[in-house]
KELUM-6040 format. One record per residue: residue in one letter; x, y, z of N, C-alpha, C, O, CB in turn. Coordinates in steps of 0.1 Angstrom, whole numbers, plus 5000, padded with zeros to 4 digits. Glycine has a CB too. Layout:
REM KELUM-6040
AXYZXYZXYZXYZXYZ/...
END
This chain:
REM KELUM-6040
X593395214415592295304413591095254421590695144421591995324398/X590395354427589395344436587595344425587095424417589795514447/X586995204430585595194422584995294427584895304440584695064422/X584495394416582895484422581895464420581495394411582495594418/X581295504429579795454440579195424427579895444417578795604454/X578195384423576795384416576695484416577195554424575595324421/X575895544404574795634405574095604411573795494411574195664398/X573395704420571895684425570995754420571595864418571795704438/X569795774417568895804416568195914430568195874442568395684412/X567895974429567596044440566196014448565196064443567596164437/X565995954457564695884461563695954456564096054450564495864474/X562095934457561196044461560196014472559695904471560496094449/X559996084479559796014492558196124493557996244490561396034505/X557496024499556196104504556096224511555196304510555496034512/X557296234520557196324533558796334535559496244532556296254547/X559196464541560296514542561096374548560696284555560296654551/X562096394544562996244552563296314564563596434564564696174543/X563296254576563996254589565896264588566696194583563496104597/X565896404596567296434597567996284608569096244607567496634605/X567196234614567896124620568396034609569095944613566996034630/X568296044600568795934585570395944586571195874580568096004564/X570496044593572296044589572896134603573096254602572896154570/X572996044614573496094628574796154625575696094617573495984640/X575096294632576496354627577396304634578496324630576696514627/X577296234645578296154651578596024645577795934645577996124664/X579896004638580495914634579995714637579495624631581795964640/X580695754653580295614659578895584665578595464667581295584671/X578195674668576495684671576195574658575995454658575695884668/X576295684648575795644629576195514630575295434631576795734614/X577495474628578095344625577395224635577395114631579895364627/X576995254648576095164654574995124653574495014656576095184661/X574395274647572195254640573195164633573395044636570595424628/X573895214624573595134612573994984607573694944596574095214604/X574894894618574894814622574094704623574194594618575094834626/X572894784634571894714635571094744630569994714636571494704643/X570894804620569694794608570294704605569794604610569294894596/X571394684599571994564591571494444594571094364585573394544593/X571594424607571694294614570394264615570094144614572494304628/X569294344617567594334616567294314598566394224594566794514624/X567694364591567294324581568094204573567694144563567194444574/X569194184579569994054577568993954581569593874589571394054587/X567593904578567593784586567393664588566593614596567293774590/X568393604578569193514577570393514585570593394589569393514565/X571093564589572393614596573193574587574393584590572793554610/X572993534574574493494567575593604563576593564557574293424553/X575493754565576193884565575593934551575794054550577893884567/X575193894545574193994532572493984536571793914543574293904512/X572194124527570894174529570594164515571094244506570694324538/X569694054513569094004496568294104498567894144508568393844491/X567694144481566694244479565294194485564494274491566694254463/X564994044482563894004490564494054507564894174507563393814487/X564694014517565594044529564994174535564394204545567294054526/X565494274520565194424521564194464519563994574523565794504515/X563394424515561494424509560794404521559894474525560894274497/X561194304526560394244538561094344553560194394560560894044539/X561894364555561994454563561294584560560394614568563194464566/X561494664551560694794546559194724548558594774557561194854529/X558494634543557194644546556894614557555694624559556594584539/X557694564566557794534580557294654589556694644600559294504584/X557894784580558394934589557195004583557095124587560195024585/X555894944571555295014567555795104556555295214554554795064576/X556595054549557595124536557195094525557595134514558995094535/X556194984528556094954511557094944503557395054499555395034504/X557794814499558594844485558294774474557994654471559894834485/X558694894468558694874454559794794447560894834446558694974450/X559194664443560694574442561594644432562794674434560394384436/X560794684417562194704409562294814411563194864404562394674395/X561594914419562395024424563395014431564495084429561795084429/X563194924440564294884448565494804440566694824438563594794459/X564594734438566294704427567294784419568494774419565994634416/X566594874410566994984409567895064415568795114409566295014408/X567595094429567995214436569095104444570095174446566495314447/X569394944451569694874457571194804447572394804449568394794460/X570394764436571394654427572794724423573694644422570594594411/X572994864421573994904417574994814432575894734428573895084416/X574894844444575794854452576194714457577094684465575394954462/X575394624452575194434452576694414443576794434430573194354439/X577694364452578894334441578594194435577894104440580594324449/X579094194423579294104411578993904416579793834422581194154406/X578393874413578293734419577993764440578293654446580193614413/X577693824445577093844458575593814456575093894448577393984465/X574893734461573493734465572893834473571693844473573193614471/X573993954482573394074485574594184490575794194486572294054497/X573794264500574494394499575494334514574994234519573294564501/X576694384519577294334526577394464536576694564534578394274519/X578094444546577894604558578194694546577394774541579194644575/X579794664540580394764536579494824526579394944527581694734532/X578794774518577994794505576894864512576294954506577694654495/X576294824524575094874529575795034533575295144530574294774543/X576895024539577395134538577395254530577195374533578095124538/X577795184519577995294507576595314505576395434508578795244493/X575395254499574295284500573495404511572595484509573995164500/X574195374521573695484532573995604531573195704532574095454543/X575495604528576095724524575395814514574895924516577295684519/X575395724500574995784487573295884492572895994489574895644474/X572595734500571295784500571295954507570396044504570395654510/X572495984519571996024528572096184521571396284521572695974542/X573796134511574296294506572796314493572496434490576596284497/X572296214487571296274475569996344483569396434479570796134463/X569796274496568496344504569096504509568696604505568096224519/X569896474515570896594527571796674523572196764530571596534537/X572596624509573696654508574496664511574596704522573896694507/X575896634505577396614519577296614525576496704528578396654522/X577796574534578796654548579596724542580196684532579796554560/X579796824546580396964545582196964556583396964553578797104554/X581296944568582196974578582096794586581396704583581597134588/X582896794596582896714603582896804618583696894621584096624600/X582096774622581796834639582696744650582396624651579896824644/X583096774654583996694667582096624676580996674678585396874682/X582896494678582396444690581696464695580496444691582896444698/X582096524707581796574721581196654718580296664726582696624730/X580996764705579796844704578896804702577896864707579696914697/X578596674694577196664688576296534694575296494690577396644672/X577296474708576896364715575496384720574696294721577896334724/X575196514725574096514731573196514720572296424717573996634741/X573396604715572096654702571596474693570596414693573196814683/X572896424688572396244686571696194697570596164695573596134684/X571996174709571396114717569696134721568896054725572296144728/X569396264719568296344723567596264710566696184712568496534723/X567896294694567296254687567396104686566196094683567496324679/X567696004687567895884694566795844702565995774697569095894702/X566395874714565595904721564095944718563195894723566095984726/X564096054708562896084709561995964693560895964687562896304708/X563395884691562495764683561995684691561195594688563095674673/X562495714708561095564710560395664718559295624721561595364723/X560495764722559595844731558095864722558295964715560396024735/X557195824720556795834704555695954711555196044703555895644693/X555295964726554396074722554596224731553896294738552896004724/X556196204727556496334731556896384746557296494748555496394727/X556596274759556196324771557796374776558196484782555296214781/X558396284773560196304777560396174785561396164793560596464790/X559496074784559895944790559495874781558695914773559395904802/X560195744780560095574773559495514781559995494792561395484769/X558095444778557195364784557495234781558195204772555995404781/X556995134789557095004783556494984769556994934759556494904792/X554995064772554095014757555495074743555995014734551795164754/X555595234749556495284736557295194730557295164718557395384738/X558595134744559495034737559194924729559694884719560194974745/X558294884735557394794727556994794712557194704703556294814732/X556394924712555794954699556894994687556694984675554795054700/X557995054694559295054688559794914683560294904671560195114698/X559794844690560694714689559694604678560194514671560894634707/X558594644679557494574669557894634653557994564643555694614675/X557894774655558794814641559694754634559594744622559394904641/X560694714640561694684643561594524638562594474631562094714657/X560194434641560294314638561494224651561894104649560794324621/X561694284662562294234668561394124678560194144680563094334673/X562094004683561093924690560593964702559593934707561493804692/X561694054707561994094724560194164720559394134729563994234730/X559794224714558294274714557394204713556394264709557994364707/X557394074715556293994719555493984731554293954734556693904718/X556494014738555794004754556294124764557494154765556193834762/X555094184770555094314773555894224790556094314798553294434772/X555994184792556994204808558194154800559194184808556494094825/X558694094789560094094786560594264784561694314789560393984772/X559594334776559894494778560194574788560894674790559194544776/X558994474796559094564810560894524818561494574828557494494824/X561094474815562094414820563594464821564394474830562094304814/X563594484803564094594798564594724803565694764806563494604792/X562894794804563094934812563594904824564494974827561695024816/X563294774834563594794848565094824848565594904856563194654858/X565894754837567194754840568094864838569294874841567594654835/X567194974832567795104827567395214838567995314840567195134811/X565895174844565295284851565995274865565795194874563595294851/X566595374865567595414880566995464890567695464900568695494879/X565795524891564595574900563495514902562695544911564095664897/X563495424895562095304898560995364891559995294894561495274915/X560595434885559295514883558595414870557495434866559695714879/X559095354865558595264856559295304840559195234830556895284857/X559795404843559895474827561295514825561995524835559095624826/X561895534813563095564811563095744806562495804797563695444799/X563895794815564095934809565296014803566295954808563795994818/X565496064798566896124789567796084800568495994796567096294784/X567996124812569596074815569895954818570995924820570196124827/X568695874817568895734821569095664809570095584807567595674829/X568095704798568795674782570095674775570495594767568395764776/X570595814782572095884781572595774784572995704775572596014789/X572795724802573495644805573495534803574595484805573595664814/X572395464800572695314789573195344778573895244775571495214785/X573295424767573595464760574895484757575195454745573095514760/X576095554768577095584770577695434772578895424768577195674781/X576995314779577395234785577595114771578295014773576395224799/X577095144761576995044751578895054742579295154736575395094741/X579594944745580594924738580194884724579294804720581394834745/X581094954716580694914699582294844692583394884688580195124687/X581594734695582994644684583094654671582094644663583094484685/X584294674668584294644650583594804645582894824635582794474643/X583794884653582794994647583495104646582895204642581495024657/
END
């Protein structure tokens, strides 16, 4: 017999949640969500302790609320684990995504919905809309993120050089696309 999920509580959230919370492509999804894991992992020991998860959310400007978070977190924390594991972050993602969004209904093939993820993908680091990724953007993305690579603006720049296939300084949707396409996902 199969354990069922926690209850969840249904968040309440300041502002409409972002349909990017739950990419309809399968292996797109399973890769964000990876690397959230792995950014809020950081410790690298493969769990994300409730402190772990506090500190990334206030990282992102989330403010949390610890025993809210506990609350809404601890159901999915198995029994003697110090935290949540992929799989458990999993299920958490899930639960969160169907009480915000509601099921999935359908499953869309692939190849249909590759572009439409990618576009939205994209327009998280594009932050002001122009249809290109700047160094500052990646940047300011990657500082969200708590990542180190956003310490120093020519390691960024560096970044773009290796994606921008026209030289122009900037990354644009097909060039996005095509690092994008180009990323192998293990274990995923």
């Amino acid at each position: 017999m199969e354990n069922a999920a926690p209850a969840i509580a249904t968040p309440s959230l300041p502002k409409k949640p972002s349909p990017s919370f739950r990419l309809r492509n399968g292996s797109l999804n399973a890769l964000r969500l990876r690397r959230v894991f792995d950014l809020f992992d950081r410790n690298g020991d493969g769990e994300i302790t409730l402190d772990e998860m506090a500190s990334a959310l206030d990282a992102l400007g989330l403010g949390a609320d610890r025993s809210g978070l506990e609350a809404a977190v601890g159901g999915y924390i198995p029994a003697g684990a110090a935290g949540l594991r992929f799989e458990d972050f999993e299920s958490l993602h899930r639960a969160l995504g169907d009480a915000l969004f509601g099921p999935i209904l359908e499953e869309v093939p692939e190849e249909e919905d590759d572009e439409g993820d990618m576009k939205e993908a994209f327009r998280v680091f594009d932050e002001d809309g122009d249809g290109f990724i700047s160094a500052a953007e990646l940047q300011a993305v990657l500082k969200k993120l708590g990542l180190p690579e956003a310490r120093s603006l020519a390691s960024v720049q560096e970044m773009i050089c290796n994606v921008d296939r026209n030289c122009d300084g900037r990354v644009d949707f097909g060039e996005f696309k095509n690092m994008m396409q180009g990323i192998t996902v293990w274990g995923a």
